[in-house]
C-alpha positions as CSV (number, residue, x, y, z in Angstrom):
1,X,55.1,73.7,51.8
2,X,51.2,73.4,52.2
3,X,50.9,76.8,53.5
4,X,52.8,78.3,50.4
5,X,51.4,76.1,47.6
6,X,47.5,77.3,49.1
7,X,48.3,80.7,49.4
8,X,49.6,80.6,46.3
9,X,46.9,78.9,44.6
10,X,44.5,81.4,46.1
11,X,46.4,84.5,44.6
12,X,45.6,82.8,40.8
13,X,41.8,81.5,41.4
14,X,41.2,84.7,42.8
15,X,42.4,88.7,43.1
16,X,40.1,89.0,46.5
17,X,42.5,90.0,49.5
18,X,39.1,88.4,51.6
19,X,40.0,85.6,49.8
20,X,43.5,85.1,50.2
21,X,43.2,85.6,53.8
22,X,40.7,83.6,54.5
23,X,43.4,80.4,53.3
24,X,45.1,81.8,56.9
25,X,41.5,82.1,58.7
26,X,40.7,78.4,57.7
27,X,43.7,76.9,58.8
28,X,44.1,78.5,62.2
29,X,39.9,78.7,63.1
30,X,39.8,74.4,64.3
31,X,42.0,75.2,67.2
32,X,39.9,77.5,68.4
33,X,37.1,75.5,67.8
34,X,38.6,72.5,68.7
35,X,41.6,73.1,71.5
36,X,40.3,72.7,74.8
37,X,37.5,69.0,73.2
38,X,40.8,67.8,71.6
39,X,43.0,68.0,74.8
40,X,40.0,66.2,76.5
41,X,39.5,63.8,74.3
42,X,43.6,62.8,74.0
43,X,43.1,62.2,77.5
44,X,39.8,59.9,78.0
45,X,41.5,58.4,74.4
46,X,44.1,55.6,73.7
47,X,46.5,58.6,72.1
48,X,48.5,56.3,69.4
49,X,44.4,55.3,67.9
50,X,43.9,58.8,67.9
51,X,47.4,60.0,66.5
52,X,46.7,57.6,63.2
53,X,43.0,58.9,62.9
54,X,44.4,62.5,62.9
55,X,47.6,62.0,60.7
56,X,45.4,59.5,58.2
57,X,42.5,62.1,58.3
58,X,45.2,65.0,56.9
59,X,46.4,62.6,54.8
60,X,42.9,62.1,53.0
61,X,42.4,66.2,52.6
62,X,45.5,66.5,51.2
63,X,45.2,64.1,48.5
64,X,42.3,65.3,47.5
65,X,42.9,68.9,47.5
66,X,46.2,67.6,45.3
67,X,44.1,65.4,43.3
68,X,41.2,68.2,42.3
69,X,44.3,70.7,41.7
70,X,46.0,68.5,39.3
71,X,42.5,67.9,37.6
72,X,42.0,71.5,37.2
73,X,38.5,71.5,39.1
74,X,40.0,73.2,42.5
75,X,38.0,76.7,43.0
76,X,38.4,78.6,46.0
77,X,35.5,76.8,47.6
78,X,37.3,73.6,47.5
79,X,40.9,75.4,48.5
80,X,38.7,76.7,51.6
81,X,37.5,73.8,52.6
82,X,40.4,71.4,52.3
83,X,42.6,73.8,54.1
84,X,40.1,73.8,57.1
85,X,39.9,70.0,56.6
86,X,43.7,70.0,57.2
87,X,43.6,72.7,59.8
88,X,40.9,69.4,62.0
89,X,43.5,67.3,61.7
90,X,45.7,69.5,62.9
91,X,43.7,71.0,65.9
92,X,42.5,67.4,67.0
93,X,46.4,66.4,66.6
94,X,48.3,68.6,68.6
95,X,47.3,67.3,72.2
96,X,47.4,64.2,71.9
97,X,51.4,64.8,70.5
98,X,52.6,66.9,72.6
99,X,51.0,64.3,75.1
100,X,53.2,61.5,73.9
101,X,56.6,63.0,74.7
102,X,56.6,62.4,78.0
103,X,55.8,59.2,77.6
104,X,58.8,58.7,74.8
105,X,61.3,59.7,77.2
106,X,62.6,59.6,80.7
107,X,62.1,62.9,82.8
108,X,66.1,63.8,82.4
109,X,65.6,63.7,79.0
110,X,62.6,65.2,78.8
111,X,64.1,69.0,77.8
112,X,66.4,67.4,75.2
113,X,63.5,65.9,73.8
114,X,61.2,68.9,73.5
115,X,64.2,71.3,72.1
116,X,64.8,69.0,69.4
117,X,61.1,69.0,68.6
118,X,61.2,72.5,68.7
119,X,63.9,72.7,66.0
120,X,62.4,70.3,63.8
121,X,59.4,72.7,64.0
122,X,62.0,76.0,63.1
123,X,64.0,74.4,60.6
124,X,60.6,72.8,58.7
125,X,59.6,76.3,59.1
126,X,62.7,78.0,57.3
127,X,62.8,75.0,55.1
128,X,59.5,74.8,54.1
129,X,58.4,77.6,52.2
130,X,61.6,77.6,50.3
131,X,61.3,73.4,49.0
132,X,57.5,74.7,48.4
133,X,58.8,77.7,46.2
134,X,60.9,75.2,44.5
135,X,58.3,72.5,43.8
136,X,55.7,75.5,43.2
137,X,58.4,77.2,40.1
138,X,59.0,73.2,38.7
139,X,55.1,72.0,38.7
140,X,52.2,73.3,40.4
141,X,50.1,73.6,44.0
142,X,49.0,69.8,43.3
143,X,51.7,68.6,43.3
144,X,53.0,70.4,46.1
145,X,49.6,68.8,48.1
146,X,50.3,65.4,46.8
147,X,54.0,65.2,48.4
148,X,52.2,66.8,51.5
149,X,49.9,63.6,51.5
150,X,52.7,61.0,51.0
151,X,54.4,63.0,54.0
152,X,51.5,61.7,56.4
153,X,52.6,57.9,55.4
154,X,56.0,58.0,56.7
155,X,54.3,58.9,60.6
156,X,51.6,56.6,59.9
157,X,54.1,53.6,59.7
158,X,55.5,55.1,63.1
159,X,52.8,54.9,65.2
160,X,51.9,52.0,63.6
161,X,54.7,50.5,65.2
162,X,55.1,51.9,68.3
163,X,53.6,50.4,71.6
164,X,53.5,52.7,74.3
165,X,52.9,51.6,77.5
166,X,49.4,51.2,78.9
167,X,48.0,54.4,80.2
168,X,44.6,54.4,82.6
169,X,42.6,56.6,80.7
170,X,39.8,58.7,82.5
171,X,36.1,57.7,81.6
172,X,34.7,61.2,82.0
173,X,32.5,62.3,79.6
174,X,33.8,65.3,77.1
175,X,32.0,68.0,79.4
176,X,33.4,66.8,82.3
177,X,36.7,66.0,81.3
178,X,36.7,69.6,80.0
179,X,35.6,71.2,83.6
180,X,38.4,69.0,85.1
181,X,41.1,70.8,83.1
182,X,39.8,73.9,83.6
183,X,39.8,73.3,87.1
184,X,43.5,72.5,87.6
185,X,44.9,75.1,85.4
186,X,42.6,77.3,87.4
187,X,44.4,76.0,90.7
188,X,48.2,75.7,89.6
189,X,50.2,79.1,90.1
190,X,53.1,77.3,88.0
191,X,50.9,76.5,85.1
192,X,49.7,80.4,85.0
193,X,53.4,81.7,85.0
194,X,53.8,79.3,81.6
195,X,50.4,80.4,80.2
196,X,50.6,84.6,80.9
197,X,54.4,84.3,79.9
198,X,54.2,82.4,76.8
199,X,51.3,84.5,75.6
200,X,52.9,88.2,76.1
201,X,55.9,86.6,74.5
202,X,54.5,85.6,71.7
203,X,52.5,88.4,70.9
204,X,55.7,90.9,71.1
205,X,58.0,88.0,69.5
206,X,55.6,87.7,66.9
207,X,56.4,90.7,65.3
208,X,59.8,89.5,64.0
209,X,58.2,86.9,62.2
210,X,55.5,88.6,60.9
211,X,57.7,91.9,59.8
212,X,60.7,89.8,58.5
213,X,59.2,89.5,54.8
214,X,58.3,93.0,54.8
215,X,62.2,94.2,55.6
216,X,63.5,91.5,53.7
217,X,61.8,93.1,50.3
218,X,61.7,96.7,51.1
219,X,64.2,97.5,53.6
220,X,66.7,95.1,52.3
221,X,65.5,94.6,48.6
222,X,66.2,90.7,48.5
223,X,64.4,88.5,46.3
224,X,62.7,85.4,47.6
225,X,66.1,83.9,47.9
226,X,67.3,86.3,50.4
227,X,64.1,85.9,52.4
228,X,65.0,82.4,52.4
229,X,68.6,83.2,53.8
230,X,67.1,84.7,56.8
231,X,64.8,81.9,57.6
232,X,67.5,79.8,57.0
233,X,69.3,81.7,59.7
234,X,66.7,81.3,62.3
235,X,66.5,77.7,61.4
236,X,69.8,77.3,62.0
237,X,70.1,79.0,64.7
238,X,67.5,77.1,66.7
239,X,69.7,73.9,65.9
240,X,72.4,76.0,67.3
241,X,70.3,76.6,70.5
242,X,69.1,73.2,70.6
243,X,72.8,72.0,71.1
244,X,73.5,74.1,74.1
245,X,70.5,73.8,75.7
246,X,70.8,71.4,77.6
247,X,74.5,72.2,79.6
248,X,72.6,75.5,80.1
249,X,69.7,73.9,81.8
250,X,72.2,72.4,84.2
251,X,73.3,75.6,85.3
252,X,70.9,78.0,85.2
253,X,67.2,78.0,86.4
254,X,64.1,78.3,83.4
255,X,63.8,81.8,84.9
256,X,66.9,83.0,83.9
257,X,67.0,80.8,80.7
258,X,63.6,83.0,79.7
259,X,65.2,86.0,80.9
260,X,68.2,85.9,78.7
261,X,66.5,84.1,76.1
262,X,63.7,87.2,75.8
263,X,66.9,89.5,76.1
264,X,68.8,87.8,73.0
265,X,65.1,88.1,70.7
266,X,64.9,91.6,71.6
267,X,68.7,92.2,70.0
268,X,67.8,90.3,67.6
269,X,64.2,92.4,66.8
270,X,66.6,95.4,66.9
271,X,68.6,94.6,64.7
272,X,65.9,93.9,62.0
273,X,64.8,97.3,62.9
274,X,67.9,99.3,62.7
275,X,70.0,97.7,60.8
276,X,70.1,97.7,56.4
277,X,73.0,95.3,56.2
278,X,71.7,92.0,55.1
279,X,74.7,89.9,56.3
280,X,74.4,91.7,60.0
281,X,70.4,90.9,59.6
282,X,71.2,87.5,59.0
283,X,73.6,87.1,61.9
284,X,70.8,88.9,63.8
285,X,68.3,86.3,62.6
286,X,70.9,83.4,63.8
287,X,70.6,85.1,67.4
288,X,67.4,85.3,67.0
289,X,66.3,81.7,66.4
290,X,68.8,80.5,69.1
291,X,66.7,82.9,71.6
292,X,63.3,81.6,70.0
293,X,64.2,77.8,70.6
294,X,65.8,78.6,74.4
295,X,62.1,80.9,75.7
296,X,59.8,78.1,73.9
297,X,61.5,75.0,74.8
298,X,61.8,76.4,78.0
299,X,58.0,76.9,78.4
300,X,57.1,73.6,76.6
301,X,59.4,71.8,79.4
302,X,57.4,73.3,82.2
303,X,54.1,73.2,80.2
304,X,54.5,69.2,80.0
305,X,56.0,68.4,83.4
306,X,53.9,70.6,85.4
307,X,50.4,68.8,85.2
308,X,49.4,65.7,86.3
309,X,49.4,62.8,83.7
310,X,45.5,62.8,84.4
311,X,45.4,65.8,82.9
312,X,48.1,66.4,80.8
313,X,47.0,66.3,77.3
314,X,43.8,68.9,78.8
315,X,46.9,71.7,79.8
316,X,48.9,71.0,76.9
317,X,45.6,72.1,74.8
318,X,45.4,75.3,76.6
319,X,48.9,76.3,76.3
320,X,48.9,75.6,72.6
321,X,46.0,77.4,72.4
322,X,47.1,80.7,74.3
323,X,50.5,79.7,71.7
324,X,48.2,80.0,68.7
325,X,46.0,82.5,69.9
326,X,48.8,85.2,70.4
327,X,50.5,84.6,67.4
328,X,47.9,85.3,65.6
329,X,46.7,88.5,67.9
330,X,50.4,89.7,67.6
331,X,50.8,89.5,63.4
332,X,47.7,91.3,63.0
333,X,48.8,94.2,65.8
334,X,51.9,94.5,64.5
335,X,50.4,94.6,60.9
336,X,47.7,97.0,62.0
337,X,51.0,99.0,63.9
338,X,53.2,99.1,60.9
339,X,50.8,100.3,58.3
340,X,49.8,103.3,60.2
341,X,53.4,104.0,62.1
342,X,55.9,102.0,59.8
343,X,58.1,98.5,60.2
344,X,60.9,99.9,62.2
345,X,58.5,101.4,64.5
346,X,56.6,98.2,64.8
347,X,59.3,96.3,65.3
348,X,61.0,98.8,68.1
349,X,57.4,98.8,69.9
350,X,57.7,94.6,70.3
351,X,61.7,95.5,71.5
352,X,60.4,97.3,74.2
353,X,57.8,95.2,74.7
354,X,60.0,92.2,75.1
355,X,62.1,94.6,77.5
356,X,58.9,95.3,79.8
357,X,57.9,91.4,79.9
358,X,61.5,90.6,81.4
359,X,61.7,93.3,84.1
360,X,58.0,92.9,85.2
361,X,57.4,89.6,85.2
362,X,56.4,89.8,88.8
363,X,55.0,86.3,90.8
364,X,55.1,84.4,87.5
365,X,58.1,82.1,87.9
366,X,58.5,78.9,86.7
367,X,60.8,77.6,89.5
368,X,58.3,75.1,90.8
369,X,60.1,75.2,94.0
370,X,58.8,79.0,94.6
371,X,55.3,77.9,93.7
372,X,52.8,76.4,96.0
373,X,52.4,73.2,94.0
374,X,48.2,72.2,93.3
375,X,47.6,68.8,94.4
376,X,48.6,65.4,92.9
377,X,44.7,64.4,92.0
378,X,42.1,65.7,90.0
379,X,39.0,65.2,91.5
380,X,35.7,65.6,89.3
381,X,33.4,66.4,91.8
């Protein structure tokens, strides 16, 4: 709902296309600037302390970008700036979260645990923009920042309450504790099969996300309700992988759950290529978020087991950064791709990339039983 209600702010302070896309630029710049320092300081940090700073912190720019919208003082400067304030939060946030799920649930349960946080994420992402639409035609972008800011409250109170067990926390300072991560992801062969597997898929998954508006309105000719529809469909078909996930994990190895996960999202990015129907798009948006939720929950499982607790929060940085970083590579190339070649050759370029990543994956398993493990302890020397 905050991404919709700033972009659409931007588009009535100002007709600059810069503009507009810098609301994306500002939200998306603090990870960069902030992945790898955040991981290390979830990790020399009591995480729940830091969790509250973060989530109070967002809180705070919310409000006030809601309160100088609903005064009628907001200008893009203070859009701008708000949005990167949020977009701090967010960077210094998602370590230390991811972090904490181990720590919420036993190892067994570990996969159930980080598929169903991967379909709040999809459904909040199909849900989102369509509640923000709503709120956006009934009132205005304050308010749609305000509710944003009451959101924060409700996880306040949560971590508020919650009392984790005491963690040893490294005393390293923040250029050390940095090195130290470095330095294991640089030795684990298991941790650069998630990292060089999650990033090609995301940059050729990418595309289905960032083409779907585009076919909704001009292949399709929905209205914003149809687009809707097909996140919907996504969204609900990553509840639908979610619940089958985990028999599947008991039978199969998170090789071949990627394999025939990647297989599924390339059906599904043919079909928004090929196919003009929007009922058999939809269907091929449900496959598609079923495939989406079984390849990333997948890698998030073996991107939080896989490192030592010492280190942890440090890995999980990285591999949300390579995350972020290729989804942003792979909207813009398939942007770039489709302006000069068109969507349903964009889209049938990432199918074949998806095809290519499956059958040439080489080394890069995640069986951690076909992997030289790197040793239990980190040493900072």
């Amino acid at each position: 709902m905050q991404t919709v209600g700033a972009a659409w702010l931007m588009t009535t302070l100002a007709a600059s296309p810069l503009l507009i896309g810098l609301v994306q630029t500002a939200n998306a710049l603090p990870v960069f600037l902030l992945g790898l320092p955040a991981g290390a300081w979830a990790d020399m940090m009591d995480r729940r302390r830091l969790l509250i700073f973060t989530q109070t912190w967002m809180l705070v720019a919310a409000a006030v970008l809601g309160a100088v919208t609903v005064a009628g003082v907001v200008g893009p400067g203070w859009l701008l700036a708000m949005t990167f304030a949020l977009g701090l939060g967010s960077a210094l946030n998602g370590p230390a979260w991811a972090a904490t799920i181990p720590e919420l649930v036993s190892r067994e349960e570990l996969a159930a645990a980080v598929a169903l946080n991967s379909v709040g994420f999809n459904l909040a992402r199909a849900v989102g923009p369509a509640l923000g639409g709503i709120v956006l035609a009934a009132s205005n972008a304050g308010v749609v920042f305000l509710l944003n800011a009451v959101s924060f409250l409700g996880v306040i109170v949560v971590l508020w309450l919650w009392r984790p067990q005491p963690v040893e926390r490294n005393e390293e300072g923040l250029r050390l504790a940095m090195t130290t991560g470095l330095r294991y992801i640089r030795s684990a062969p298991l941790y650069h099969a998630v990292l060089i597997r999650t990033g090609i898929f995301t940059v050729a998954g990418s595309a289905l996300w960032a083409m779907l508006p585009v076919v909704a309105s001009q292949n399709l000719g929905s209205t914003a309700t149809g687009y809707g529809l097909l996140l919907g469909s996504l969204g609900i078909g990553s509840a639908i992988g979610a619940s089958v996930l985990a028999p599947l994990r008991h039978r199969f190895s998170p090789d071949h759950l990627v394999t025939g996960g990647v297989l599924l999202f390339g059906v599904a990015t043919a079909i928004l290529a090929l196919v003009n129907i929007f009922a058999v798009v939809a269907f091929g948006m449900l496959l598609g978020g079923i495939a989406w939720v079984t390849v990333m929950s997948t890698f998030s499982v073996c991107a939080q087991v896989a490192p030592p607790v010492a280190v942890r929060a440090r890995a999980l940085a990285v591999y949300l950064l390579v995350f972020q970083g290729a989804m942003a590579l792979g909207s813009g190339v398939w942007g770039a791709l489709s302006g000069r070649a068109g969507v349903r050759s964009a889209l049938l370029v990432a199918c074949a990339a998806l095809l290519i990543a499956v059958f040439n994956r080489g080394r890069l398993t995640l069986d951690p039983e076909e992997v030289e493990a790197p040793p239990d302890t980190v040493t900072t020397d």
